[in-house]
C-alpha positions in Angstrom: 90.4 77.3 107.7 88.4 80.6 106.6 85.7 80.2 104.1 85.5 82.3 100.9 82.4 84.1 99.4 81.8 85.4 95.9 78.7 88.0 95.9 76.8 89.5 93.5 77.6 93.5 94.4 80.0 93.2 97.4 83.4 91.8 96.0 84.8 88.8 98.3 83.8 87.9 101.6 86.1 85.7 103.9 84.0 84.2 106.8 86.3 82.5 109.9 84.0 79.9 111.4 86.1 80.2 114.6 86.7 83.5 115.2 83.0 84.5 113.2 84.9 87.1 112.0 84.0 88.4 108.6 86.0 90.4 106.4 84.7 91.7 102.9 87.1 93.2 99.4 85.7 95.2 97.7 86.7 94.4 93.9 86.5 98.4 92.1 88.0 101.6 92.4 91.3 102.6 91.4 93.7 99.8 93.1 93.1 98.1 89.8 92.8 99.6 86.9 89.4 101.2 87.4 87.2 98.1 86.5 83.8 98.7 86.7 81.9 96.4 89.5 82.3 94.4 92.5 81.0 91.1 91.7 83.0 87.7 92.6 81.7 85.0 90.1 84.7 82.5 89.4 87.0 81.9 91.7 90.4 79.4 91.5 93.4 79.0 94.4 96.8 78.6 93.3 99.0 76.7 95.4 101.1 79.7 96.4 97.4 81.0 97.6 96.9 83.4 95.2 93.3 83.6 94.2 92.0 84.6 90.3 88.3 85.9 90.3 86.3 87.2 87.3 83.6 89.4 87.5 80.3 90.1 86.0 82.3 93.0 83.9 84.8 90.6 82.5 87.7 91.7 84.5 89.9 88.7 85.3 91.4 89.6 89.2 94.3 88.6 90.7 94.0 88.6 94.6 96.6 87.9 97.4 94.8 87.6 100.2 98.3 87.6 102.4 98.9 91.4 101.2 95.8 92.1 101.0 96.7 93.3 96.9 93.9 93.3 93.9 95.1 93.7 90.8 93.7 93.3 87.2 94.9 91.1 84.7 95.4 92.1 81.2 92.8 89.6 80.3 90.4 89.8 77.3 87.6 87.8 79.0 86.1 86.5 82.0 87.6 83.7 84.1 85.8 80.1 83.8 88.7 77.4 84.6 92.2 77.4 86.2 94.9 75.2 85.8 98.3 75.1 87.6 100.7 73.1 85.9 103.5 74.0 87.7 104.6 76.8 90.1 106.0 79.1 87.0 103.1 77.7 84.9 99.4 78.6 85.1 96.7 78.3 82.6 93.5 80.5 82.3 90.2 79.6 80.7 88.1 82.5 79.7 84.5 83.0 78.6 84.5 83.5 75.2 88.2 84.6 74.8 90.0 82.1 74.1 92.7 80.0 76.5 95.7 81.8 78.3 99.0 80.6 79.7 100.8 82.4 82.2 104.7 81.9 82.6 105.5 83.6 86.1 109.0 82.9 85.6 109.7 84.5 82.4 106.5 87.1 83.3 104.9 86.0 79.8 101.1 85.6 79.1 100.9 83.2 75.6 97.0 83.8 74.0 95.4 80.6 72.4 92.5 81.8 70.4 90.6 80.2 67.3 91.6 81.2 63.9 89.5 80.3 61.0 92.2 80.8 58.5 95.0 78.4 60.7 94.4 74.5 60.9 95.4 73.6 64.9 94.1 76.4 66.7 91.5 75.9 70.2 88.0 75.0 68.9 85.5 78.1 67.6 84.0 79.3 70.5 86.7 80.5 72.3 84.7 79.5 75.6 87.3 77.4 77.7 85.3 75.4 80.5 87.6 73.0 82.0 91.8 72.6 82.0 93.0 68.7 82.4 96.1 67.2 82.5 95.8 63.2 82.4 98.4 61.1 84.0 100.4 60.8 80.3 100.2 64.6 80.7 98.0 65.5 78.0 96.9 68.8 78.5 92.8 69.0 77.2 90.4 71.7 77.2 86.6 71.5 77.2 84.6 74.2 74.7 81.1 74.2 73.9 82.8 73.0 70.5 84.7 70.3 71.1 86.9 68.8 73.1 90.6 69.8 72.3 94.1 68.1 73.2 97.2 70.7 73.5 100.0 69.8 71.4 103.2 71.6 73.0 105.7 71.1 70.4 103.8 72.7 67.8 101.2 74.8 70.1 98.6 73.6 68.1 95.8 71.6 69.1 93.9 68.6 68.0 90.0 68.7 68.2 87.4 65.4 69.1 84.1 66.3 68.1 80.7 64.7 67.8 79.9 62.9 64.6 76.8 61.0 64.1 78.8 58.4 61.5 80.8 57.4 64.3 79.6 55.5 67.1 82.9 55.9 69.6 82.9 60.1 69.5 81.7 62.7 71.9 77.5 62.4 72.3 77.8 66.0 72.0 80.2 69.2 70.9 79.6 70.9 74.5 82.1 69.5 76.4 82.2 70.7 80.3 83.9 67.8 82.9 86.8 65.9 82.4 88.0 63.1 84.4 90.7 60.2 84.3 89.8 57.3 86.0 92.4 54.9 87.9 92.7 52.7 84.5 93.6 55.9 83.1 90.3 56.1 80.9 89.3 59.2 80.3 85.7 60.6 81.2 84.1 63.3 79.2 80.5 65.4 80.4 78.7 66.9 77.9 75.3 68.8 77.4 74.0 65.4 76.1 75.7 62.7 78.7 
């Protein structure tokens, strides 16, 4: 089992605690589009092993470490959460840009960004934090403005938010964890509890 390493200016290390070998990527240069750094700040496995990174210069990575290939998404923002809902289907939080989902199969990347002028669109901020799907298989997202539930039908979305009037919402619009527990309750973190 190798361990891997995000660094501030050196890409990716991956460190075998048996052999001590170490081997370092280096995430610039021209095998991927030109982006501008080599920093490793979020990091997220899929099951077929492929690993997304984001760097500090907002360049979402895809990176297999079996071919050794880096490539660069056609992102608009920085990675924060991953989601795999299936093997054709992966979803992409980003910082700021809004929520992304990936169909492999049908090579198709589907933008969910806020728009002011459209009712059921992902909350304001466009700052995705966490990807859940509960065990009825809801699909929510966490924002630092609100906490919003996937409608797939439409592909609209529905938003909880805090209000002070009423005593069972969020304690706060910042939502970060999400967790289901075995009575299928579900468990939200926010800036305030």
């Amino acid at each position: 089992r190798k361990i891997w390493i995000g660094t501030l200016t050196e890409g990716l290390t991956r460190y075998d605690p048996i052999s001590k070998k170490i081997d370092r990527y280096k995430l610039h240069g021209t095998n991927f589009n030109n982006a501008n750094d080599s920093t490793a700040w979020w990091a997220f496995t899929s099951s077929e092993g492929e690993m997304w990174i984001s760097n500090f210069g907002a360049h979402m990575l895809r990176f297999d470490p079996f071919l050794q290939n880096i490539s660069q998404d056609s992102s608009k923002g920085s990675l924060q959460s991953f989601f795999q809902e299936s093997d054709s289907i992966e979803w992409i939080g980003t910082d700021g840009k809004g929520l992304a989902r990936l169909d492999k199969k049908n090579n198709t990347l589907r933008w969910f960004v806020h728009d002011p002028k459209k009712s059921g669109t992902i909350s304001s901020s466009n700052n995705v934090f966490t990807i859940y799907k509960d065990k009825e298989n809801r699909l929510w997202v966490a924002t630092d403005s609100g906490l919003n539930l996937f409608h797939p039908g439409k592909e609209t979305f529905s938003h909880y938010l805090y209000d002070p009037r009423i005593k069972t919402s969020i304690s706060n619009n910042f939502v970060l964890p999400i967790y289901e527990d075995e009575k299928n309750d579900l468990w939200i973190g926010t800036a305030l509890g």
